[in-house]
N, C-alpha and C positions, 0 to 999 in steps of 0.2 A: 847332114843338113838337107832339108828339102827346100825347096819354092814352089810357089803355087799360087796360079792369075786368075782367082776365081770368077765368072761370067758378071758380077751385079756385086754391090756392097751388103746385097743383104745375103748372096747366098756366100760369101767370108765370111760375115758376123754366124753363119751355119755351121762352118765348117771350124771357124773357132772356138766354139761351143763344142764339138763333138772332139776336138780336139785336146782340148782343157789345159793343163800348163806348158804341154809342148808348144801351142800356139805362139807365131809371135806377128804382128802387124805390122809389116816395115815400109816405109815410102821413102826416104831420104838417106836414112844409117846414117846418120851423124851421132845422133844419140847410143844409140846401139853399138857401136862399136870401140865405144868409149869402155862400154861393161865385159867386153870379149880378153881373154887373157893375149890374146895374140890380135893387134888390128885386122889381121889380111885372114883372118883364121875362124870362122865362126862356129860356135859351137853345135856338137853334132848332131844333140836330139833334139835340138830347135827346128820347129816347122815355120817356116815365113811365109805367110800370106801379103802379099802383093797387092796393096792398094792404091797405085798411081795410077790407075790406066782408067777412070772412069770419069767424064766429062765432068759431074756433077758436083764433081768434089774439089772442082779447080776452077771456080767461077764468086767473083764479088756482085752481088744485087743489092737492087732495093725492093723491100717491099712497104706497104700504107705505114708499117713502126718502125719493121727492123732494118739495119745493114745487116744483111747475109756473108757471111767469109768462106766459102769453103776448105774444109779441113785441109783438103791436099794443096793448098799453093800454097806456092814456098815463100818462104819467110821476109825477103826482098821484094818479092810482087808483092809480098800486101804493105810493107810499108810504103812503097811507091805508088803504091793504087790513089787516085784522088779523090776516091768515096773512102778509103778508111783516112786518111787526112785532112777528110772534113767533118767524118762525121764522129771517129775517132781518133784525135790527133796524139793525142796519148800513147798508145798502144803503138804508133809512126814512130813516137820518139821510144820506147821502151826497145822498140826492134832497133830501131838505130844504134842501142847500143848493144847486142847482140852477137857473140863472136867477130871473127874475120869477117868478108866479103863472102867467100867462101863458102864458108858454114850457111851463109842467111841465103845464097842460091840453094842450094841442096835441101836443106831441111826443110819441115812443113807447118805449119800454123796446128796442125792437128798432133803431129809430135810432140812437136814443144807443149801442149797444153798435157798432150797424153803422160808425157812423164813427172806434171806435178810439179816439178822444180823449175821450170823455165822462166826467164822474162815477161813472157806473158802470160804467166798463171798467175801474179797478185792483180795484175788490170782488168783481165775479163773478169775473175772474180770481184771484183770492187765494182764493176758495171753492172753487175747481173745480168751477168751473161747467160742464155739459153742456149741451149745442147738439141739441135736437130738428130735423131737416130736413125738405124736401119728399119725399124719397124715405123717410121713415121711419127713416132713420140719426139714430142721437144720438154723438154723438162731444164732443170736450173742447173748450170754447170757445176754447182756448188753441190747440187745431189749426186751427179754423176761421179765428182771427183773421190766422193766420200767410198765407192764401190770398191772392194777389192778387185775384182775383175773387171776393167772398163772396157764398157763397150768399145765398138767400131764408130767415130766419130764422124757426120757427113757433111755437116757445118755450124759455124756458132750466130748466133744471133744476139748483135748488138739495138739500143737505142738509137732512132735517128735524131740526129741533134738540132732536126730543122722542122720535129713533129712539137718536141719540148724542150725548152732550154735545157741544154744541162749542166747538170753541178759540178762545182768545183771538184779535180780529180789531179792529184802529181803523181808520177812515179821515182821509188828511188833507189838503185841500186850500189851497194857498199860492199866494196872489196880490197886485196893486196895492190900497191902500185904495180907489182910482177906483169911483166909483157900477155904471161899467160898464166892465169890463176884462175881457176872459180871465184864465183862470188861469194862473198859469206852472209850477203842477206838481200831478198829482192822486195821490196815493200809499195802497197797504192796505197792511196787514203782518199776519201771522197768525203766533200762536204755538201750538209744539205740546204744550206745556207751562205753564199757568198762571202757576204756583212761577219758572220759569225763565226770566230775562229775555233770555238770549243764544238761545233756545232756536226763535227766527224761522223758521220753514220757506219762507214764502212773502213775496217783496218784489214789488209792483206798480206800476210807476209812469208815468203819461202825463203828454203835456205838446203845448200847441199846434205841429203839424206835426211829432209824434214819437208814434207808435203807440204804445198799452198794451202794455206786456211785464214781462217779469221780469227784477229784477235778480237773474241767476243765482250773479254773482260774489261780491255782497255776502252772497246767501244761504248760498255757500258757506263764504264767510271765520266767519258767525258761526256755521257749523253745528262748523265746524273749533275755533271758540274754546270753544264749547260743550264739545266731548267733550274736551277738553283745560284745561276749567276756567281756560281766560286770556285777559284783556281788551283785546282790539283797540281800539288806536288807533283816531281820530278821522278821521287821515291814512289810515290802512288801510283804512277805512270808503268816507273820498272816493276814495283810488285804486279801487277796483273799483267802485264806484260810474261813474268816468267809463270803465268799459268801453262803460257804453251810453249815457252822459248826457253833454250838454257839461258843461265844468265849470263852468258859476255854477248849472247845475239838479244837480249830483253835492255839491257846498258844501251847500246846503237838505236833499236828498234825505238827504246823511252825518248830519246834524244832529239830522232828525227822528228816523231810525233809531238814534243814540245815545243821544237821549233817550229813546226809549220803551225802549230796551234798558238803561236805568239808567249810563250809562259816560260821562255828563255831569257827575255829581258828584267 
């Protein structure tokens, strides 16, 4: 095993290019260590490049649109922070339920989003969330996430919520009562419309060994009921739903979505 404190974020994103899968990007090891057959033991021909030690990446702003988060602060500073619980109060309550104490000091906003399955991969992707990089490109986290090899992340950009109102947004995670389980589904939904229940733009949803994405299908079905003022079934719900979910996480996934969508009564 090596380690390695490269001088700037861009020249890691260099060195993890040259490196190719032995690369790995650690700042917290929560996540990481989770994948190691031995906790205390890390595997041998993993290269870790060391991304905590740059100023830039551990700083909350504002700029004229966005809240800024950067990637490296840990998961407790941003839920505490009082620009992401005004301007994102959502993504405050999604962390809040996030592991221990523990886990949300140590870990980073940029892990959790890096590994795909986090807490806060269905919320930023339901805000469209922008992806600052090392080369200066900001692009859609939703492109990013799509990458097999993801980049080096240096912070995300959210909507200010005091530029434009924003839309209605819940998060909901469904799991075992067990002390300590995984969860088995993490879901946002955004509405573009207050007043309108069917009116859903955005469906988000992860789950352990299934990447955050969008449920396109369902979003379609109710964008379709929507402009047609009629109420999809339950059944119609789960079928597009298991376009991208097995079916005992498209059963949960249909459920929540009809509940908040009023078409449970």
């Amino acid at each position: 095993m090596l380690l390695t404190h490269p001088s700037s974020p861009q020249a890691a994103q260099a060195l993890a290019r040259k490196l190719g899968n032995a690369a790995c990007f650690i700042a917290g090891g929560t996540l990481l260590q989770q994948s190691w057959a031995e906790p205390r033991l890390a595997p041998q021909a993993t290269h870790f490049i060391n991304v905590m030690h740059w100023p830039e990446m551990q700083q909350i702003s504002l700029s004229p649109q966005y809240l800024h988060i950067g990637a490296g602060m840990r998961l407790e500073a941003v839920r505490r922070h009082p620009l992401v619980q005004q301007h994102a109060p959502v993504l405050a309550q999604a962390l809040a339920q996030l592991g221990a104490m523990g886990v949300r000091h140590l870990g980073t906003l940029g892990g959790n989003i890096g590994w795909g399955e986090g807490d806060c991969c269905p919320v930023l992707l339901a805000m469209d969330a922008q992806v600052e990089l090392t080369d200066s490109n900001i692009q859609p986290l939703e492109q990013t996430l799509k990458l097999q090899q993801r980049p080096l992340m240096l912070s995300f950009l959210l909507p200010r919520s005091d530029v434009a109102p924003p839309p209605p947004l819940v998060f909901e995670k469904v799991g075992y009562r067990a002390a300590f389980s995984p969860a088995l589904l993490r879901m946002a939904l955004r509405w573009s419309d207050a007043q309108q229940h069917l009116s859903v733009n955005r469906i988000a949803a992860a789950a352990p060994g299934l990447g955050v994405h969008r449920l396109q299908a369902a979003e379609k079905l109710l964008r379709h009921a929507h402009d047609l003022q009629i109420r999809p079934t339950l059944t119609d719900i789960r079928t597009t739903c298991e376009q991208s979910l097995p079916p005992h996480l498209a059963q949960i996934a249909s459920r929540l979505i009809a509940g908040h969508c009023g078409l449970l009564a």
